[in-house]
N, C-alpha and C positions, 0 to 999 in steps of 0.2 A: 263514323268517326273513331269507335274504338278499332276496328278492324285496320284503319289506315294507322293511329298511333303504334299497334299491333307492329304494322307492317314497319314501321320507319323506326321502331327497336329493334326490330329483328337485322334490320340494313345496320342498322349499327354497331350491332353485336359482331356480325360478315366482317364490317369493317374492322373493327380490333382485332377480332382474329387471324384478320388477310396481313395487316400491320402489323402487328405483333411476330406472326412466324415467319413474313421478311424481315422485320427487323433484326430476330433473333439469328437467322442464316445468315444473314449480312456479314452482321458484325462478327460471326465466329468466321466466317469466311475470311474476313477481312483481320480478323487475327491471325490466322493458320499462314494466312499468305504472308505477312511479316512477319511470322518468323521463320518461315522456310526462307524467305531474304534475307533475315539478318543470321539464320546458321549457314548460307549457302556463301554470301557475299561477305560480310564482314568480318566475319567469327573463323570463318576458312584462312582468309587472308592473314589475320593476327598469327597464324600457325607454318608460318614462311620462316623459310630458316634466318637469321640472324637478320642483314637490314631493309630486307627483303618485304619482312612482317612490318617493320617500320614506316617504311615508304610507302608501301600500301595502306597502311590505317592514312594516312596523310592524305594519300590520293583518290580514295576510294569514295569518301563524303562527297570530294570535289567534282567527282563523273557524275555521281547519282544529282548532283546540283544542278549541273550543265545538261543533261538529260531533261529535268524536272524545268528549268526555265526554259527550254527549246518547246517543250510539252504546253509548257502555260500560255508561253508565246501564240504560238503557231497554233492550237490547238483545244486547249480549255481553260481560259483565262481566270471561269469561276471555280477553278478547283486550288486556288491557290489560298494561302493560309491558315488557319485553326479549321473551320466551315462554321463554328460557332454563331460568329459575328455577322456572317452571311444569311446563316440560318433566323436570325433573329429581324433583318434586316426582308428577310421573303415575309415573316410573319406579320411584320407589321406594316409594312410597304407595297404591297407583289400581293395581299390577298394567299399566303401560304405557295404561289407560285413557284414549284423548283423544277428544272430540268428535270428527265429521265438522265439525257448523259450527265449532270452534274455529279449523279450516284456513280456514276461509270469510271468516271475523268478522276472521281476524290478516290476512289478506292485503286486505282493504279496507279498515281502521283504519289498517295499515300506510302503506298509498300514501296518505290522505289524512294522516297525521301528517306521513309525510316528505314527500311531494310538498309540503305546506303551507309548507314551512319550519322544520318543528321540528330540534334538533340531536341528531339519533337514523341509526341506523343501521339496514341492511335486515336484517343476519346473523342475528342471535337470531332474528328473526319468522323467519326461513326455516328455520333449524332445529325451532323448533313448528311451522309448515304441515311440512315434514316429516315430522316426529316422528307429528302427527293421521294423514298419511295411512299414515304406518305401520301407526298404530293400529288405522285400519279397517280396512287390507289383513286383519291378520290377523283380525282378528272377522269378516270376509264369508269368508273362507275357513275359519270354526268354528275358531282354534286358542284351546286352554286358556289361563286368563288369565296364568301364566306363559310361556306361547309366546309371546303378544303382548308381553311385557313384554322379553323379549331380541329385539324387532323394533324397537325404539325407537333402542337406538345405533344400527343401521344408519340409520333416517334418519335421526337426527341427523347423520350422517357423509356423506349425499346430501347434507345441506341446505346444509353447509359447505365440500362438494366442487364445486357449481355456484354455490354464492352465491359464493367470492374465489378460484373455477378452482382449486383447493389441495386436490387428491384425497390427497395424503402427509397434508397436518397435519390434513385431515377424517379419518382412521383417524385417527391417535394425540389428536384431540381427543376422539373419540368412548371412549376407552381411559381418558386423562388427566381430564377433565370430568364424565361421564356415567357410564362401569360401574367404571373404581379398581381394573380388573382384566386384563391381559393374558391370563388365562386362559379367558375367558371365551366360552362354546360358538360363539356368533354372531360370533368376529370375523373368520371365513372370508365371512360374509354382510357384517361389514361392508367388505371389503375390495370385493366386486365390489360393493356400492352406491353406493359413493363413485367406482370406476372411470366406471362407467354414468354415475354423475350429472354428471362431472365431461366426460365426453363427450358426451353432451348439450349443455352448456354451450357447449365448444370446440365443435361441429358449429355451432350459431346464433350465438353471438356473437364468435368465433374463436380460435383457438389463440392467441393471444399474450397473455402477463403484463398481470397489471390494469396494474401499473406499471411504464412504460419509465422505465430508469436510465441515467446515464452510467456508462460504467467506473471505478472505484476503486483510482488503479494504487499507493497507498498503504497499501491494506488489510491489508496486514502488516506495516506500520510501526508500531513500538516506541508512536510516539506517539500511533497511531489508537486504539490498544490501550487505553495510557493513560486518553486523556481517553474512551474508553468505557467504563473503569470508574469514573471519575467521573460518567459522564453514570448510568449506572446505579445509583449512590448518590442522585443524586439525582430518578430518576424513581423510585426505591422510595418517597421521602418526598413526590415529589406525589403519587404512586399514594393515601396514605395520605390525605392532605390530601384528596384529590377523592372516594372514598369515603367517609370522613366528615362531608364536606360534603353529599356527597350523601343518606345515610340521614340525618343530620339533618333534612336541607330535607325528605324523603318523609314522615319523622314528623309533622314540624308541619303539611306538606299534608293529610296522609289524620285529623290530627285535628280539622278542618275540620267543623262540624257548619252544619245549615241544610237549606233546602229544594234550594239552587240551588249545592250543594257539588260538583255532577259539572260545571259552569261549570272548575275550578280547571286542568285544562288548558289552555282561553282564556288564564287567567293566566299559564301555563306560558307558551304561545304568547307572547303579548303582552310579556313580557318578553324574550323571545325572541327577537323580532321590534323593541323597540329596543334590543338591544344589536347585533343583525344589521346594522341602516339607520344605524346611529351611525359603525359601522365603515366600511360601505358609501361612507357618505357621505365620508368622510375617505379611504377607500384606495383604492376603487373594485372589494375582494374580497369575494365571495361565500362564502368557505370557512365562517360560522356557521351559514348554513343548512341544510338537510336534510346530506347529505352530506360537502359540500365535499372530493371529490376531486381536483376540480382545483387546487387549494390544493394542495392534499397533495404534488401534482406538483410544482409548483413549486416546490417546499421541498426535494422531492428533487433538483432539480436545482440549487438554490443560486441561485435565481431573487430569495427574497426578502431584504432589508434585516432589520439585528436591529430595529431598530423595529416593522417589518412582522411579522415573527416573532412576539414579546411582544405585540403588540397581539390578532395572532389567535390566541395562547397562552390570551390572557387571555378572551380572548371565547367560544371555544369550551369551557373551561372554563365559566365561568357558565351560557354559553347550555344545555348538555347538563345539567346537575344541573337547570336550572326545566323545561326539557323534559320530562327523565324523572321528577323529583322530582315534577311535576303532574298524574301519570300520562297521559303520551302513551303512543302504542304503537308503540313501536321500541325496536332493543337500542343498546348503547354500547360493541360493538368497534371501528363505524368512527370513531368520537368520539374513544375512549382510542386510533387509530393516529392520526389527527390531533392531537391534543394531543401525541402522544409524539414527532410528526416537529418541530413546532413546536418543542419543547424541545430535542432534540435538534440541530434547525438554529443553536437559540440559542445554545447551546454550541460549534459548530462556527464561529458569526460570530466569536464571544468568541478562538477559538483564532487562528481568522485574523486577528481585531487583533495576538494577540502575537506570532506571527511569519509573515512575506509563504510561507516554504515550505505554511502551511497553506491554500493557497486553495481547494483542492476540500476541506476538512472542511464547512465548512455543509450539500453534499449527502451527505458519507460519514457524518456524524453524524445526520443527520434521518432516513436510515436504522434506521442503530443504536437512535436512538430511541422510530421505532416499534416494535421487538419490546419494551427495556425496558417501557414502559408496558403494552404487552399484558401481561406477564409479573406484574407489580408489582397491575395491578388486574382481571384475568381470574384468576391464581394460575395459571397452565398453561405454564411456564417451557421444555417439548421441543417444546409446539405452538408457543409464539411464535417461537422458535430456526426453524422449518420454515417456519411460515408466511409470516414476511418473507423468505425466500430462492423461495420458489415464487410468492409474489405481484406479485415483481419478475425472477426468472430471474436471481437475481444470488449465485450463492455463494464470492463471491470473499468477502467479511464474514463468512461463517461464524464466525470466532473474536471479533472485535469484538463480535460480536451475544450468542452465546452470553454471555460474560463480564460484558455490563452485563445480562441478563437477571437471569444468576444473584444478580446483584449486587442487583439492583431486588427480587426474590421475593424473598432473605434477610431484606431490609429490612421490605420489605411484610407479611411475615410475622410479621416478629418484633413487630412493630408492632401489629398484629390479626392476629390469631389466626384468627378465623371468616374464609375470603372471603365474596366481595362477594354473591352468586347466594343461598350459605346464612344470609347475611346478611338480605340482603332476604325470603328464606322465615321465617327468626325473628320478623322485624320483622309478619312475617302472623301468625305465632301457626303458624307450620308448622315440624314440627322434621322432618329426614330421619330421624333417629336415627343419624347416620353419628359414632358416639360418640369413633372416633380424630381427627378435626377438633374435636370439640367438648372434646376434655382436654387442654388445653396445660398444659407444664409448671409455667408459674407464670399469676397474674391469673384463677385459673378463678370470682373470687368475685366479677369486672366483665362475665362474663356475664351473658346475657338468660336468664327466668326460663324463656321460650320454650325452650331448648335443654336443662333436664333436666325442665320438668312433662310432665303426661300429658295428650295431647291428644284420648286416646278419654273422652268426657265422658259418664257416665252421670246424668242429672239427672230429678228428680222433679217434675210439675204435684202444686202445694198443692191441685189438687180432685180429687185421687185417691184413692178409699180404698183403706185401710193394707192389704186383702184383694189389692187389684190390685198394690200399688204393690210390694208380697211377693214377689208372682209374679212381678215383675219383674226384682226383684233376688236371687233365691235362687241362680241359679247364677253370679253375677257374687263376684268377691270383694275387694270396696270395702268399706271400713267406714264410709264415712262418703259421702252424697249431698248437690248442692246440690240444693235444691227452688228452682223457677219458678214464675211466677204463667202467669195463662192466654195473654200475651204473649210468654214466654219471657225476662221478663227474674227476674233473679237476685232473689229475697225473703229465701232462709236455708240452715238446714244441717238434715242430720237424720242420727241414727245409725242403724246396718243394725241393731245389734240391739234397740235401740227398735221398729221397724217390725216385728222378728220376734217380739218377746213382745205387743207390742198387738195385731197383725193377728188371733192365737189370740183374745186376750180380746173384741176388737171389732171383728170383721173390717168392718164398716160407717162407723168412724171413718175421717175423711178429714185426709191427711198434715198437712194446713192446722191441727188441732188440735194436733198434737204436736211440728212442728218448733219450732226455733228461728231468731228473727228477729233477734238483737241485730245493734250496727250491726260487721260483720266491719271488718278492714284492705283495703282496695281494693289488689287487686293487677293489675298491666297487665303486658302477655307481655314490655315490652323493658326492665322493671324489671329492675337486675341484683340476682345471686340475691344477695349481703350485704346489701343491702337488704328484701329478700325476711325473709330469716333475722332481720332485726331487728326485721320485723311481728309475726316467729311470739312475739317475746317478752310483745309487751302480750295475746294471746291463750290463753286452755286447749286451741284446738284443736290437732289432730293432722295438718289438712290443709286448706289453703285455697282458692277458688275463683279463677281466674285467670280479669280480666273484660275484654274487648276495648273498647280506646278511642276505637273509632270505631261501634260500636255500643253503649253504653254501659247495660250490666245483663246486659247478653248474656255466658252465660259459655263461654269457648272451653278452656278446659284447667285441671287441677288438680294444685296442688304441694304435698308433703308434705314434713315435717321428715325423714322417710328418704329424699327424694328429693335431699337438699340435704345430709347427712351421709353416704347414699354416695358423690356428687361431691366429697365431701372426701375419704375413704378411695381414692375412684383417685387423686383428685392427690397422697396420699401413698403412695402404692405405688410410683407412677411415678417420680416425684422419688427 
């Protein structure tokens, strides 16, 4: 026994280390290649003579869009968006399940979104190309689909360790984000995957902080204090703003019907791309673009004007919601610490107008307000607190930070209830089941219908006789099936015990005689459920079909009237 426990620490030791120094290749791989695309494509272009440079920043978002939807289309459909939300969605769904090519598909989608110019960020894709190669590690080493399944936070926790040098906030993001559990068997693995990865990193691209800062010899002044918990009131309420805005604009994208609907990137792009060359042209800053870290610097250091601020407050705002809302593929941590430093500087100009003591607040507050916004629209309020002190080497902020954090997540919170990640999984028609997020104390009746139906869909073809259709359903325990046509879109409903007294009588009858076709209430996954509940009244059924609005007849999940009177009965329990 001890020789085997022996043996199956040692396999796991192999395994961190085998994750870990892919992890760490990966991702610095996958840095170097965006930015050889965004010095070779975008930053080239900007250097055209007169309108030359203009037209090109305009157009160039717009190619790398129309490439990137042609790619998703035709090609790898799961390498589209953040991978975060994906990634969490294998872990708890899929038994840690990811593609080989999903690592392959996210890291070339990746570089051509951002290299192009879109306003997305590299982190998320790095934690899926992580995550994927997690994946395979352990399936090429035969481990059972729960072994594979606790190999995932450790890459996720490489991918976040090499991608912003930030080996501390990659464990507790991996903790906070991903498992929701500090006890959990793998976080001795994730600890040396996030070391490895994070050294890796530092070996090739150097030990020093993404971002050098000035000293902050204020930092425990009463007023820093202050106006960072002002700044963190009010990055909780743009947090709220910019995710709203953002699953809106996603809704109305992905409801896009047509032939030439995986083009709506392009549009992403292109929009993108004039509000980048508008800016451009007036300030001569690049921060809407892919990245815009060097912006970011600047901000930190109190380099730019409140003009300059709001203007790229405002741009990077827009530009990131048509990027991602269009489905690019990249994530929106480095977007939401760019909007947060923006804000933050703006509020630090604002203080230095009113009194000359405050002259270093613009870069002590641009600071501060990157973590708020991480905290406000991530939901990860210990990771954001670490992260901005490890990405900059600067823990003199420590309490400033902390307190507009808390201040930003209180807000953001109370505000919406679901985050942003299980949000957008809703908005797919995918519930986690992670049922303590989805039962807020009060508003449970403006949730999506996606968050309490049933997503295991048992459905019946109308040309199947009632003999087979039997055998299908006998050990399942649904009482009621929607029936499909030979298309698989949605025709009707039919009850289990109809099918079990006719199939005896006629086993040759086929289901197409006995269902029901009348016209049901259309219901769609981000329907919220009081509306939901006020379908079931024009109806005698007991359970409805929930049909997807972007493939329209196609049914993805089904909600029943117990599905929507238990969600009442927890929110009164709880309450």
């Amino acid at each position: 026994m001890e020789s085997l426990a022996l043996n199956q620490r040692r396999r796991f030791h192999v395994l961190a280390l085998v994750i870990g120094g892919m992890s760490g290749l990966s991702a610095v791989a996958f840095h170097q290649s965006i930015h050889w695309a965004e010095e070779n494509w975008i930053h080239r272009i900007k250097d055209l003579p007169g309108w030359l440079g203009i037209v090109g920043l305009i157009l160039m978002p717009a190619l790398g869009g129309v490439l990137v939807g042609a790619l998703l289309k035709f090609w790898a459909p799961e390498a589209a968006g953040s991978g975060i939300p994906q990634t969490k969605a294998a872990y708890y769904l899929k038994f840690g399940r990811i593609r080989f090519r999903t690592a392959i598909s996210k890291f070339i989608l990746g570089t051509i979104s951002i290299g192009s110019g879109a306003s997305l960020g590299r982190e998320g894709p790095t934690v899926q190309i992580s995550a994927a190669l997690a994946s395979c590690v352990g399936r090429w080493f035969g481990l059972a689909p729960r072994q594979v399944m606790a190999l995932i936070p450790m890459g996720c926790a490489g991918g976040i360790a090499a991608a912003f040098n930030t080996p501390l906030a990659a464990i507790v993001f991996a903790i906070e984000e991903i498992m929701g559990d500090l006890k959990h068997r793998a976080f001795a693995g994730i600890v040396m995957v996030a070391v490895i990865a994070a050294v890796i990193e530092r070996s090739v691209l150097g030990s020093s902080s993404m971002f050098q800062v000035p000293s902050h010899p204020d930092s425990d002044s009463l007023l820093t204090l202050a106006w960072s918990l002002v700044l963190g009131v009010a990055a909780g309420f743009l947090s709220h703003l910019f995710v709203g805005a953002l699953l809106a604009t996603r809704e109305r994208a992905k409801n896009v019907q047509g032939r030439f609907n995986w083009m709506m990137p392009g549009l992403g792009g292109l929009a993108t791309g004039c509000i980048g060359a508008a800016i451009y042209a007036n300030t001569e800053r690049m921060g809407v673009f892919g990245i815009g870290y060097e912006d970011l610097s600047a901000a930190l250091f109190g380099e730019l004007g409140l003009a300059l601020l709001v203007t790229l407050l405002v741009g990077k705002f827009a530009a990131t919601i048509f990027s991602y809302s269009s489905g690019g593929s990249g994530g929106i941590f480095a977007p939401t610490l760019f909007i947060g430093a923006m804000l933050g500087g703006t509020f630090g100009s604002l203080a230095n107008l009113m009194s000359s003591s405050a002259s270093a607040m613009p870069g002590t507050l641009a600071l501060v307000g990157m973590g708020a916004m991480f905290a406000g629209i991530i939901r990860a309020p210990v990771t954001s607190s670490l992260i901005i002190c490890e990405l900059t080497g600067d823990y003199n902020l420590i309490l400033p930070i902390m307190a507009a954090n808390l201040s930003a997540y209180a807000i953001a919170t109370h505000l919406r209830q679901v985050p942003i990640y299980e949000s957008l999984l809703l908005q797919d028609g995918i519930n986690l089941r992670k049922f303590p997020i989805l039962r807020p104390n009060s508003g449970w009746q403006t949730l999506p219908i996606s968050a309490i139906m049933t997503n295991t869909v048992h459905t019946l073809e109308a040309r199947l006789p009632l003999e087979h259709a039997y055998l299908k359903i006998k050990d399942e325990r649904f009482k009621i099936y929607p029936v499909i046509d030979s298309n698989g879109k949605f025709v009707g409903m039919i009850h289990r015990k109809g099918i079990m007294v006719l199939s005896q009588k006629n086993p040759d009858k086929l289901v197409s005689e006995i269902f029901v076709s009348q016209d049901f209430p259309k219901i769609y996954p981000d329907m919220k459920i009081r509306d939901v509940a006020n379908r079931f009244v024009d109806t005698e059924w007991s359970a409805l079909p929930v049909i997807s609005r972007l493939d329209e007849g196609r049914v993805v999940g089904v909600v029943t009237l117990h599905d929507i009177t238990r969600q009442q009965f927890l929110q009164e329990r709880e309450s």
